[in-house]
C-alpha positions as CSV (number, residue, x, y, z in Angstrom):
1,X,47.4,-13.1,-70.5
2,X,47.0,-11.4,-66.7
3,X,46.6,-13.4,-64.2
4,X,44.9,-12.1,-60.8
5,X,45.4,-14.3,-57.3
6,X,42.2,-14.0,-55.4
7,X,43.0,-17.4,-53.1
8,X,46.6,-19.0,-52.8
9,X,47.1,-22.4,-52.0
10,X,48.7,-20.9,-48.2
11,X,45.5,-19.6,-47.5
12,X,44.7,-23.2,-46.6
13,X,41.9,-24.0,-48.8
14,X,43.3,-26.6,-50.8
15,X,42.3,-24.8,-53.6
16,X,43.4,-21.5,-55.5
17,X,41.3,-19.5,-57.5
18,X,42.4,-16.7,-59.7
19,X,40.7,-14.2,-62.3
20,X,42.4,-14.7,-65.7
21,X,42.3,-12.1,-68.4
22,X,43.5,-13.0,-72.2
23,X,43.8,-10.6,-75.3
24,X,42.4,-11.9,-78.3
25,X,44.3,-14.7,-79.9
26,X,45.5,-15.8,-76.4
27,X,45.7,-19.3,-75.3
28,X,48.0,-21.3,-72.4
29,X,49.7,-24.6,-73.5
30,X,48.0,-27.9,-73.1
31,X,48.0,-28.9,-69.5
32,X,46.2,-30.8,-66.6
33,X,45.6,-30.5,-62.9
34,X,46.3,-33.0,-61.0
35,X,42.8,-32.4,-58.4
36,X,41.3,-30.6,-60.9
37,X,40.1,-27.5,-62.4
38,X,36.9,-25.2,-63.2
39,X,36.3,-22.1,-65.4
40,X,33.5,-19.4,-64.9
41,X,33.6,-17.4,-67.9
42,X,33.0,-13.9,-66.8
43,X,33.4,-11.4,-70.3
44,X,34.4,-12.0,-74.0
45,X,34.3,-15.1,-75.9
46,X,36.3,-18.0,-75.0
47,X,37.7,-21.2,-76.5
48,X,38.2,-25.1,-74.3
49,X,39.1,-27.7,-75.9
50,X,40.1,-31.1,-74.2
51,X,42.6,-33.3,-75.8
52,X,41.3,-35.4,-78.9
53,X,37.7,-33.5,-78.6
54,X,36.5,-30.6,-80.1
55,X,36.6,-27.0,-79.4
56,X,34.2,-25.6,-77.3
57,X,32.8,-21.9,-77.4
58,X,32.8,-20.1,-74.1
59,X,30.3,-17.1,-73.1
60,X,29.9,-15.3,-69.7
61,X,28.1,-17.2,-67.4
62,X,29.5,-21.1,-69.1
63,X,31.2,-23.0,-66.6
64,X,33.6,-25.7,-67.4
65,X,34.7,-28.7,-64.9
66,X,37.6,-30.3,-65.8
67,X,38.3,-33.7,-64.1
68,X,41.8,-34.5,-62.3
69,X,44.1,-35.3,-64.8
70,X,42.4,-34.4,-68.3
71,X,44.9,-32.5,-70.7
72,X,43.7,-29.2,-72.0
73,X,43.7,-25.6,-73.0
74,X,41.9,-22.5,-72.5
75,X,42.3,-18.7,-74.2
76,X,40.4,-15.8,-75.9
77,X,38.8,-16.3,-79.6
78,X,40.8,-14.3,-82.2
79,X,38.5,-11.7,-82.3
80,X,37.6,-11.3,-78.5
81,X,39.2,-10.8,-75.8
82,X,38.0,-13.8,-72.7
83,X,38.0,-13.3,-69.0
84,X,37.2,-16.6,-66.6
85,X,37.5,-17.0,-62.7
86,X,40.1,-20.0,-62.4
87,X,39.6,-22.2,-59.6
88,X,42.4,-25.2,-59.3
89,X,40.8,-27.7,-56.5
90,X,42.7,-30.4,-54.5
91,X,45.7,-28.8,-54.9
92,X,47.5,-30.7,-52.3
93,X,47.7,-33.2,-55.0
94,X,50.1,-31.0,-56.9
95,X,51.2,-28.7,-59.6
96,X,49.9,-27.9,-62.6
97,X,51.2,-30.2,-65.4
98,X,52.2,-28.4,-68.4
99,X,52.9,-29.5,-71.9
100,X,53.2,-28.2,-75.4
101,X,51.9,-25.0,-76.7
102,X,48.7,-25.1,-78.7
103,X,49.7,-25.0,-82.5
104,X,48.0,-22.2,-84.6
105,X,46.3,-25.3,-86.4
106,X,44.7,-26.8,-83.2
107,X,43.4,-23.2,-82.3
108,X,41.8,-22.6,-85.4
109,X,40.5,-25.4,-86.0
110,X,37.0,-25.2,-85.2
């Protein structure tokens, strides 16, 4: 994954937002915001999932909001690569939580 700062949290937004680029297969490990996140998938197809719910499919042009808080994970599909526009919000509230990594059974399972 490639991850492109466009606004840092010292450019005294309260927010960052980033464009983040995954080869197929890719995912980050289950984690949560503290203030928040949203995804605006821009190319590729996408997987979301939040815990204990199912996956869901991402093309260019979904957004996701993600409450404060909720635990999840974001990648490509295996056979796609997946670019989104990653804005954390209220990050004054703190760092990015993370957690375990997504299990190959979790990923595919569809």
């Amino acid at each position: 994954a490639w991850l492109d700062r466009f606004v840092t949290a010292a450019d005294s937004m309260d927010c960052t937002v980033s464009n983040v680029t995954f080869a197929p297969g890719v995912r980050n490990s289950w984690h949560s915001h503290p203030g928040g996140q949203i995804l605006i998938a821009t190319a590729g197809k996408g997987y979301y999932q939040e815990k204990g719910k199912p996956i869901q499919v991402l093309n260019p042009g979904d957004v996701v909001a993600i409450p404060a808080d909720v635990v999840h994970w974001h990648g490509a599909a295996p056979d796609s690569g997946f670019t989104h526009i990653a804005i954390n919000t209220k990050v004054h509230l703190g760092a990015t939580q993370w957690y375990e990594p997504v299990s190959d059974e979790e990923y595919t399972n569809q």
